[in-house]
N, C-alpha and C positions, 0 to 999 in steps of 0.2 A: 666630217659630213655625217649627218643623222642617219641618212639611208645605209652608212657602212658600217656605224655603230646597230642599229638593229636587225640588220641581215647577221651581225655576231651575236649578240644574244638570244634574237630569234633563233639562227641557229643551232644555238649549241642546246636551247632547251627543248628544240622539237627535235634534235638528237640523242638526248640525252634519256628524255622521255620516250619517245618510239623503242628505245634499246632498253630501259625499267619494262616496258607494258609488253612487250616481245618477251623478254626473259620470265618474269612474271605477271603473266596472263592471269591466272587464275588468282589471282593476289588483290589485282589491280578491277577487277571480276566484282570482286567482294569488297572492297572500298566502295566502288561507285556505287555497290547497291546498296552500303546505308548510307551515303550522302543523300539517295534519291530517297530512301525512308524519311529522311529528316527533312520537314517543313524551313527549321531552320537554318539546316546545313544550304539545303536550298539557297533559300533567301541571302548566306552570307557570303556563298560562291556569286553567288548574281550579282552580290554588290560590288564583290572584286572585279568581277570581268567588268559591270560596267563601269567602275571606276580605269580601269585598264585599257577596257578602247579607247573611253572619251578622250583617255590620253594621247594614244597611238595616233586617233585620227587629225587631234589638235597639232601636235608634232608631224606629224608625216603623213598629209594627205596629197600624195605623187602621182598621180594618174599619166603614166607614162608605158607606151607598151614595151616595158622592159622589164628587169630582176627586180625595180620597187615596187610595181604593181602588186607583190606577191606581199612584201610587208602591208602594202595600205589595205589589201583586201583580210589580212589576218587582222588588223585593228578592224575594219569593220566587224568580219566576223565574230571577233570576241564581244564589240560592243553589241551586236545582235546578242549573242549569247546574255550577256548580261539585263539586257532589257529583255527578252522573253522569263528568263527567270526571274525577277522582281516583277515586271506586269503581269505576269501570264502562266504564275507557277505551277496550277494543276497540270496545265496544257504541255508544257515543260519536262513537267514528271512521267507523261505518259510516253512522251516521247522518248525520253532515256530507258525507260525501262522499256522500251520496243527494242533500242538499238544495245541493251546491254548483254549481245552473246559471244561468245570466245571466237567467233568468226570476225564479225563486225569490231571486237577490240584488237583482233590480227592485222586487220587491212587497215584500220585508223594508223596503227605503229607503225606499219610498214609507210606509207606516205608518208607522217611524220619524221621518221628516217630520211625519206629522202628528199624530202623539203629540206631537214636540216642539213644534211649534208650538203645538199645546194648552197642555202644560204649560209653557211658558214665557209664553203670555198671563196665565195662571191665575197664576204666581209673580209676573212682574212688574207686571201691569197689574190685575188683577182685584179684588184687595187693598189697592190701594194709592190 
């Protein structure tokens, strides 16, 4: 089933990532702010994400009030992502660099932790 293949990859990279940006913070601090220097860098993230939702939502658009709700809304998400950064990359840039402070990359990790933890109990154990 799709929904239990990407509740584990979703998973395991919003766990894996929450626990990198957690550990280093100030690491992950200073990446983001030359991605956001760079026009380019910009524009090649942009393509990923959107190349990435279009996928997600093509694949798994489940509107169900339950645990896949949570996958369809991270493909939308990401697909938003990616279309404000290819249309709309001034507006994009200003916005990251508002939300880029070791507070705001604390509380992103920590949700991210425990999304992933979620959906990776839900992929591998819940099902099975």
């Amino acid at each position: 089933m799709m929904s239990i293949f990407l509740a584990q990859v979703w998973g395991l990279y919003l766990l894996v990532m929450g626990v990198g940006i957690l550990i280093n913070t100030k690491s992950y601090k200073r990446a983001a702010e030359e991605i956001v220097k760079s026009p380019a860098m910009m524009m090649i993230t942009g393509a990923m994400a959107l190349m990435l939702g279009l996928v997600l939502i093509v694949v798994h658009t489940v509107i169900f009030l339950d645990w896949r709700l949570i996958i369809t809304l991270l493909g939308w998400l990401t697909l938003y992502k990616g279309v404000m950064r290819v249309i709309f990359p001034d507006t994009s840039t200003k916005m990251l660099k508002k939300m880029l402070t070791v507070k705001a990359l604390k509380i992103s990790a920590v949700v991210s932790i425990v999304l992933g933890i979620f959906l990776s109990f839900v992929g591998f154990y819940w099902f099975w």
